[in-house]
matplotlib code that plots the C-alpha trace (Angstrom):
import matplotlib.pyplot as plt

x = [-100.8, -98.2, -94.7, -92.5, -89.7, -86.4, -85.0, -81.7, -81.8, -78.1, -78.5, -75.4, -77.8, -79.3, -82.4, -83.3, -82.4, -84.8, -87.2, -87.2, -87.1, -90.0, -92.1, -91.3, -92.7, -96.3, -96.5, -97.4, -95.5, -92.0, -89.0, -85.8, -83.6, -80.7, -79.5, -76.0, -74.4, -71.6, -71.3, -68.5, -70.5, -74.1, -72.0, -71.3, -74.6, -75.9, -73.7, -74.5, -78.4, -79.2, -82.2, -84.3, -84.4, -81.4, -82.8, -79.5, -78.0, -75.9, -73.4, -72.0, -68.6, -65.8, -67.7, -70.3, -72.1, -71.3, -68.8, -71.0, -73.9, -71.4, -70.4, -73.3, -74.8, -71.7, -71.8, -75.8, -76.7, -81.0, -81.2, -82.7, -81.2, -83.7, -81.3, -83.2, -81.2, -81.1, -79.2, -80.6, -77.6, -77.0, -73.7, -75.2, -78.6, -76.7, -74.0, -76.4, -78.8, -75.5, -74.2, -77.2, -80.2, -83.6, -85.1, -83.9, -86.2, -85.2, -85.9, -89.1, -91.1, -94.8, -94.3, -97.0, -94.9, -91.6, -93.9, -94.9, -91.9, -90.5, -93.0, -92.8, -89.2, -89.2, -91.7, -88.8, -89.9, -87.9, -88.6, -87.6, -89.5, -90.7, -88.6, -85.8, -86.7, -86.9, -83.6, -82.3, -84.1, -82.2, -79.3, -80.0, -81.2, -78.2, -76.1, -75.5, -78.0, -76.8, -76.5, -79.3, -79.5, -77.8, -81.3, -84.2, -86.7, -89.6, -93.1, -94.1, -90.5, -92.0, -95.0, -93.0, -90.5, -93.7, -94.8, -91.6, -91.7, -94.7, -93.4, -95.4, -93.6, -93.4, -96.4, -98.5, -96.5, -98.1, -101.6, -101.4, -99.9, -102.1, -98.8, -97.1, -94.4, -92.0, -92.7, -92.3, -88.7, -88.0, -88.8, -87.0, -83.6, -84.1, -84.3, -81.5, -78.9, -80.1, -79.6, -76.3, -77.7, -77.0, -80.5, -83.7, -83.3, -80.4, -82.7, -85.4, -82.0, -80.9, -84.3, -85.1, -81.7, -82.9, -85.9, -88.3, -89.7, -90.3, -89.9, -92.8, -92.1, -95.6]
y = [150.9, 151.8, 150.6, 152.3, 154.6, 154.9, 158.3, 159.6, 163.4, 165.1, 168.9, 170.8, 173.5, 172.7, 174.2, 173.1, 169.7, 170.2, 171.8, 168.2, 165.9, 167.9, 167.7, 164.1, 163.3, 164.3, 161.4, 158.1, 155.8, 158.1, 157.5, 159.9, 156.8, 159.5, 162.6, 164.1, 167.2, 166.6, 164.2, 161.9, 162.1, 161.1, 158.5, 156.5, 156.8, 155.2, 152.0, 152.1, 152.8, 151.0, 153.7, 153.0, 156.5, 159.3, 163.1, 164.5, 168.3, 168.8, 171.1, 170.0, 169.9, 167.6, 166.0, 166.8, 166.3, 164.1, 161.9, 161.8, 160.0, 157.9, 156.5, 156.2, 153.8, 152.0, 151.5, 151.2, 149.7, 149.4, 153.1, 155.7, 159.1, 162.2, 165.3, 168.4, 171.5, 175.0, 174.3, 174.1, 174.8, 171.9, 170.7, 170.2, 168.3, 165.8, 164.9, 164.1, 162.3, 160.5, 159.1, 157.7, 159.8, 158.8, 162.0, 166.3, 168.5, 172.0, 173.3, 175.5, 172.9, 172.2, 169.9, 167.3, 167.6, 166.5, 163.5, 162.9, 162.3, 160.0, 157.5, 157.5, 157.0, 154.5, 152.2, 152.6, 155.0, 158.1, 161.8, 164.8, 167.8, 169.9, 173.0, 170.4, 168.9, 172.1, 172.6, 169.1, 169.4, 173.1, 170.9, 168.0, 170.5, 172.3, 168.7, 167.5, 164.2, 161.0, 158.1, 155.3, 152.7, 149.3, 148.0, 150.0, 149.2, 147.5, 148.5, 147.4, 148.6, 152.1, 152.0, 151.4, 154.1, 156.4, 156.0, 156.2, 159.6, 160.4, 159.7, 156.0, 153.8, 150.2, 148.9, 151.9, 150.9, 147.4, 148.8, 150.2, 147.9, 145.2, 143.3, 142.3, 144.0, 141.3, 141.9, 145.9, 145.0, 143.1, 145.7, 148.1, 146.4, 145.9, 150.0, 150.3, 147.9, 149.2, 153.1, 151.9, 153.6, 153.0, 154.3, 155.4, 159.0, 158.7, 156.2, 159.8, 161.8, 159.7, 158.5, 162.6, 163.3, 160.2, 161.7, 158.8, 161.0, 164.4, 165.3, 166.9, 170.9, 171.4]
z = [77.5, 74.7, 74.3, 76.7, 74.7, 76.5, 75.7, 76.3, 75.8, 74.8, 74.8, 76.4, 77.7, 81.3, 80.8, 77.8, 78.8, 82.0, 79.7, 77.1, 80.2, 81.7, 78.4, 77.5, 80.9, 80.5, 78.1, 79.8, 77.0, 77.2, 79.8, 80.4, 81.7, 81.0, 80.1, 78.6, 78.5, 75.9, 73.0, 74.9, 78.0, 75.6, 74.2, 77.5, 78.5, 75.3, 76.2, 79.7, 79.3, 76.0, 75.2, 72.4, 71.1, 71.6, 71.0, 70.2, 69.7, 67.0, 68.3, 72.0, 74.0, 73.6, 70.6, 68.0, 65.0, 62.1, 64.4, 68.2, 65.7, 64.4, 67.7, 69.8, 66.4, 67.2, 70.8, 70.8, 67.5, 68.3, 69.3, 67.0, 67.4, 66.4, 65.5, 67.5, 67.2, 66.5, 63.5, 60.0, 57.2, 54.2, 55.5, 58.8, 57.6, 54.9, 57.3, 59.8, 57.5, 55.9, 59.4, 60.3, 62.0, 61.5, 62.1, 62.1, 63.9, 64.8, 68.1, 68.1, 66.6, 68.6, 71.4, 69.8, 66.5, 69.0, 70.5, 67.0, 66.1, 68.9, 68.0, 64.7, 64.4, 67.3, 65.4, 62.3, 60.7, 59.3, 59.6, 58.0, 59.4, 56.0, 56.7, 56.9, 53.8, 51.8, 52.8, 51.9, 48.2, 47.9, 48.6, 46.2, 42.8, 43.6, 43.0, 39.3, 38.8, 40.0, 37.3, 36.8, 39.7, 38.6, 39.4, 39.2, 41.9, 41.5, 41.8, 45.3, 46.4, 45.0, 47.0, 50.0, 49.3, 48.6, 52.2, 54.0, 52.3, 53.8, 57.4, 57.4, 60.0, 58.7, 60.9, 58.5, 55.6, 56.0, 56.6, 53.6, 51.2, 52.8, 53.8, 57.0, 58.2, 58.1, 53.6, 54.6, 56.3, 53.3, 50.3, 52.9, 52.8, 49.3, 48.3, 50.7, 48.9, 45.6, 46.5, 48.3, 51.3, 54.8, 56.6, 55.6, 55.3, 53.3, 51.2, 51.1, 49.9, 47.3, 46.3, 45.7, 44.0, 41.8, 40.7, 42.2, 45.2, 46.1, 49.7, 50.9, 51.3, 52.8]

ax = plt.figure().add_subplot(projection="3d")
ax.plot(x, y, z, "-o")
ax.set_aspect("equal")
plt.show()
């Protein structure tokens, strides 16, 4: 059997939260271990529960957005939060991607697309569904180019920036590349510190605004 995923959903909207606890639970290797209906109430749950994965809603009560993400990676730094919302404008996609979520998916999207997703960004991997993307890359042509890194990245630090673009999770990444994971963790931290970025998809943004990837628009 698979890893168990620990998910707390966050969606201010009873039945939709019903709906997402409902669906997660037809797959044998997802758990619901809590559920939130506003950003202060998702954040205690996140330090009481400890979930590995947080499927949050951008916009709920008492505390939302840019500043929920922020504190639940403070108060549960392991979890990976998935942004699923109804909301797809710029300011709402970077600052989400800038405070630290590992994935954006807007409600609507196929249920296996939603499971997809959990599992990927669980195993560490990052995800930007491609209507998101587009989106993000309107945002980024629209932005004046950014200087030349201090330190360009090497070549195998390109291949692994080339499949984290691709949605690869690091256990894929080291398929691959023919190289353990441990060496996939390494390159990781290294395109991180060189693109001054705190997370992965920030590492995508930059990396695009850069000119070293394009984000996949299909």
């Amino acid at each position: 059997m698979s890893h168990l995923i620990r998910i707390l959903v966050a969606d201010d909207h009873p039945v939709v939260r019903d709906g997402l606890v409902a669906m997660l639970a037809t797959q044998r290797d997802f758990a619901v271990i809590a559920e939130a209906a506003t950003g202060t109430e998702a954040v205690r749950q996140a330090a009481a529960h400890r979930p590995d994965l947080i499927l949050l809603d951008l916009e709920m009560p008492e505390l939302d957005g840019v500043e929920a993400i922020q504190r639940l990676r403070a108060v549960c730094l392991t979890a990976r939060i998935i942004i699923f919302t109804a909301f797809d404008t710029d300011d709402k996609i970077v600052g989400a991607v800038r405070a630290g979520a590992h994935g954006y998916l807007l409600k609507g999207v196929p249920r296996e697309e939603l499971f997809r997703a959990i599992r990927l960004v669980s195993e560490g991997g990052s995800l930007l569904q491609p209507v998101v993307a587009t989106k993000l890359m309107q945002h980024v042509s629209g932005r004046s180019a950014l200087p030349a890194l201090p330190e360009p990245l090497t070549g195998r630090e390109m291949d692994v920036l080339r499949c984290l673009a691709l949605g690869r999770s690091n256990k894929e990444i080291a398929a691959q590349l023919s190289i353990s994971e441990r060496t996939v963790k390494f390159h990781m931290s290294a395109i991180l510190g060189k693109l001054n970025a705190s997370n992965r998809t920030e590492a995508l943004t930059l990396a695009a605004q850069h000119g070293l990837i394009t984000l996949s628009r299909k």
